[in-house]
Structure formats: structure tokens, C-alpha cells
N, C-alpha and C positions, 0 to 999 in steps of 0.2 A: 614062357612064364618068367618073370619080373622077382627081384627079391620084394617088391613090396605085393605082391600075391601070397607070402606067406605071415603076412603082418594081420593079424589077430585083429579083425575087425566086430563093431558093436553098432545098434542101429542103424540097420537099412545100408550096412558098410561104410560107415562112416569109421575113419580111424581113428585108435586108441590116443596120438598126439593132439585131436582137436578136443578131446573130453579134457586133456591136462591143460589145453592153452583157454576153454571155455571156465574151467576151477579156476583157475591163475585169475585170469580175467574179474570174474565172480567175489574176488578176494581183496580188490582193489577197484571199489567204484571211483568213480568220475566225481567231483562235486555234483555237477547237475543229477545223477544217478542217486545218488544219496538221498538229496530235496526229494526227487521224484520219488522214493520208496518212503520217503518221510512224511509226505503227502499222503500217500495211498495205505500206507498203515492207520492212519489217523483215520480213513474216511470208508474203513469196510461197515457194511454194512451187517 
């Protein structure tokens, strides 16, 4: 057993650093990321 076996995992064992680096991410779009939700807000149906 590994220290990272006692690392508190979430969805299907996916670790708790990818939900922070996924937020982080999430919190700083791209220009084209922007356009594209700027687009897609405008055109829900």
C-alpha cells in the first residue's frame, strides 16, 4: 500500500487534486472558451 491509497478519493476514484486543478481551470477561461459560452448562452432554447 502507497501513501496515495489513503488519499480520500471522489467519483469513480478520481482524486481530490483534479476537482481543484478542474475549479482553477473553470475560473480562468481561454478567450475562445468565453466566445464559445457567449455563443451558447445566447442560443438556448
Amino acid at each position: 500500500m502507497t501513501g496515495d491509497d489513503h488519499e480520500i478519493r471522489m467519483f469513480a476514484g478520481a482524486p481530490i487534486w483534479l476537482f481543484s486543478f478542474a475549479k482553477e481551470l473553470r475560473s480562468k477561461p481561454t478567450p475562445a472558451e468565453e466566445l464559445l459560452w457567449k455563443y451558447l448562452s445566447k442560443n438556448q432554447c
